[in-house]
C-alpha positions as CSV (number, residue, x, y, z in Angstrom):
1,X,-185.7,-117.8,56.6
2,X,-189.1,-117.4,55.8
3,X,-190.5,-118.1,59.7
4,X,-187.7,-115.4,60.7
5,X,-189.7,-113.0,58.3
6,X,-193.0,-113.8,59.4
7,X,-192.0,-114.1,63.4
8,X,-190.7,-110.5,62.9
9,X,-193.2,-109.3,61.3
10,X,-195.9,-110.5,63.9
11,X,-194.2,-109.9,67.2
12,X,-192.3,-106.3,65.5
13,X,-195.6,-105.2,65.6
14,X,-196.3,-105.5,69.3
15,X,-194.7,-104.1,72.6
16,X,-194.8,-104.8,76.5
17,X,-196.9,-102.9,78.1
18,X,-195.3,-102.1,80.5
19,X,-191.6,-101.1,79.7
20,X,-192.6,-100.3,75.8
21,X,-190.4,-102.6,74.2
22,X,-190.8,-104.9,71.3
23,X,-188.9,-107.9,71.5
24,X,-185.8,-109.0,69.6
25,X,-185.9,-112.0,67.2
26,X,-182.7,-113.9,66.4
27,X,-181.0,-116.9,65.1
28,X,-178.4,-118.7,67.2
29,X,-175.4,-120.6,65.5
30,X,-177.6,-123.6,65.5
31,X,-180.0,-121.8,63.4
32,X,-182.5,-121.8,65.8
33,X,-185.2,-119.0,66.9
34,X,-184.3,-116.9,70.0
35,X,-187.2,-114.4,71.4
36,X,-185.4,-111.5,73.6
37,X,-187.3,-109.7,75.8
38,X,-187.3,-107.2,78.4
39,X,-189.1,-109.4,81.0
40,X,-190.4,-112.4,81.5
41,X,-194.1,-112.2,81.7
42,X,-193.4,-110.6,77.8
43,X,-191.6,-113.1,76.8
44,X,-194.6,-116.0,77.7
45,X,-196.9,-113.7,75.7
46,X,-194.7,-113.9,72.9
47,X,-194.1,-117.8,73.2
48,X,-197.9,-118.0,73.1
49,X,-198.1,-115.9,69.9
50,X,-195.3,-117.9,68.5
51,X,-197.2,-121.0,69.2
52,X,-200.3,-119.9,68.0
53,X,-198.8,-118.3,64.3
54,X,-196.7,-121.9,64.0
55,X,-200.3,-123.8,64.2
56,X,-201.6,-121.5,61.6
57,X,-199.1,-122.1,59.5
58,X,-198.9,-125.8,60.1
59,X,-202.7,-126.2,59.1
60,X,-201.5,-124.6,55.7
């Protein structure tokens, strides 16, 4: 639960710039991570972010 808090809290913070959404985080029924988004090219920017805040915290 605590990557679901700090994944929120990252990517709540920002929003595509060009439909002004933010994207949606959830887990599936095999407790996994799902990133919605309104389109695609948001959704690789917030893979990247995810990416980059999951090598921050695995250098912890």
């Amino acid at each position: 639960m605590k990557y679901l808090d700090i994944f929120k809290d990252v990517l709540g913070t920002i929003e595509c710039p060009i439909h002004h959404q933010q994207p949606e985080i959830i887990k599936d029924d095999d407790d996994d991570l799902q990133i919605i988004c309104c389109c695609r090219k948001f959704k690789k920017e917030c893979l990247f972010l995810v990416h980059k805040i999951a090598g921050l915290m695995a250098k912890e």
